[in-house]
C-alpha positions in Angstrom: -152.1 0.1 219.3 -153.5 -3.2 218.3 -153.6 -4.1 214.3 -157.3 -4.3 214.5 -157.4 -0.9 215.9 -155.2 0.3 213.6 -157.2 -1.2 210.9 -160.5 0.0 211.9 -159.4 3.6 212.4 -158.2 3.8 209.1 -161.4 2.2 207.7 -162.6 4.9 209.9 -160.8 7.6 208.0 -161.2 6.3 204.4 -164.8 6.4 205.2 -164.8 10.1 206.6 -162.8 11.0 203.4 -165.2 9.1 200.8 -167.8 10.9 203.0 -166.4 14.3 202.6 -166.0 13.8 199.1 -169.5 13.1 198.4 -170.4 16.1 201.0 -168.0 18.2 198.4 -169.9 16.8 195.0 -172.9 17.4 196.5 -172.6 21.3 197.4 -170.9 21.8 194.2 -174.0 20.3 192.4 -176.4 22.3 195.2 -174.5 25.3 194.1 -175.1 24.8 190.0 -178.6 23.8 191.1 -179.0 27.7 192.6 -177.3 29.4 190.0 -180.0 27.8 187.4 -182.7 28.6 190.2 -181.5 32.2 190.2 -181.7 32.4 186.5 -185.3 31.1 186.0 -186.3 33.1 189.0 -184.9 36.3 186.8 -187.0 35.4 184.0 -190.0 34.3 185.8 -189.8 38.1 186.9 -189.5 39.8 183.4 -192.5 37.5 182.6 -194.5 38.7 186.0 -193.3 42.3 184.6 -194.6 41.7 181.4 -198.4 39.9 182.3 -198.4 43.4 184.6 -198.0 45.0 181.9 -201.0 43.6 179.6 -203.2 43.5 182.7 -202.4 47.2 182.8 -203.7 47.4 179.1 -206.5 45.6 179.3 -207.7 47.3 182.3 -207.4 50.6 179.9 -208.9 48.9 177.5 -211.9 47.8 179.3 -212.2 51.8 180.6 -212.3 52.9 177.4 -215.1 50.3 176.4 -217.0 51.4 179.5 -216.8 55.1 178.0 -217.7 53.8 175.0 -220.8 51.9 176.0 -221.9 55.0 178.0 -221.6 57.2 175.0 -223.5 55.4 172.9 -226.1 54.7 175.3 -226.2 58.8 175.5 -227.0 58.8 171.1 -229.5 55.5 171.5 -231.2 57.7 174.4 -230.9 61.0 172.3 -232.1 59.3 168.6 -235.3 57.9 170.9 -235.9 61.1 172.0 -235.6 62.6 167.9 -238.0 59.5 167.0 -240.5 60.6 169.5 -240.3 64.3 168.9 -240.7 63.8 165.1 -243.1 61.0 165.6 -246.6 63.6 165.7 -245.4 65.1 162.8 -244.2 61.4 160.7 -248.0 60.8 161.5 -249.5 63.8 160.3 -247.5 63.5 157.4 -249.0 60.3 156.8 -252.4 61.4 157.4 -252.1 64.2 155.0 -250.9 61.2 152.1 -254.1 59.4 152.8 -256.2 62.5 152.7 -254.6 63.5 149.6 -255.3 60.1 148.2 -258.7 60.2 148.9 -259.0 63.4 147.0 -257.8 62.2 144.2 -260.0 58.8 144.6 -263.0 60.5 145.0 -261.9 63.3 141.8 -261.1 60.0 139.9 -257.9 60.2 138.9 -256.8 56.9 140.8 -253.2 58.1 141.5 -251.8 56.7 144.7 -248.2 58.0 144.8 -248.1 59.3 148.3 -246.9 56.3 150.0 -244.3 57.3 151.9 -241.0 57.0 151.3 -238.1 55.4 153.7 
């Protein structure tokens, strides 16, 4: 074997080893790199679990407003209905007031208290 062979095949091997040395660093960095990426992939799935969670309760919550709407669209539904039962006899009353008032204009005594009251 020649020196210039000799020479070039241990350039040759020094330059496999500083390769495989850097091949080595670089997997053991890869590897930390993982471990993190495990880590923040275990919390990015308690906060997935968590947001679930809420959606969950605000889907309840906007169940129970739904309910809510319906039931009080049953009372506005049922206090129109009370309004236009009672409305004839709101009217008579008022009627009657203004008779009565008139009765008492026309017997003079000028008293108008029958407005009526809210």
């Amino acid at each position: 074997m020649t020196p210039s062979k000799a020479r070039r095949l241990v350039t040759a091997a020094l330059s496999v080893d500083e390769t495989l040395a850097h091949v080595d660093r670089s997997l053991t960095e890869f590897d930390a790199v993982l471990v993190e990426f495990r880590s923040l992939l275990v919390d990015f799935a308690a906060v997935l679990e968590q947001f679930g969670e809420t959606v969950a309760r605000v889907d309840g919550t906007v169940d129970r407003v739904g309910v809510i709407t319906t039931e009080m669209g049953e009372v506005v539904d049922e206090m129109g209905a009370v309004a236009q039962t009672f409305s004839p006899a709101i009217a008579l009353n008022d009627q009657f007031r203004r008779q009565l008032d008139r009765l008492r204009s026309l017997a003079g005594s000028g008293e108008s208290d029958t407005t009526p009251e809210q």
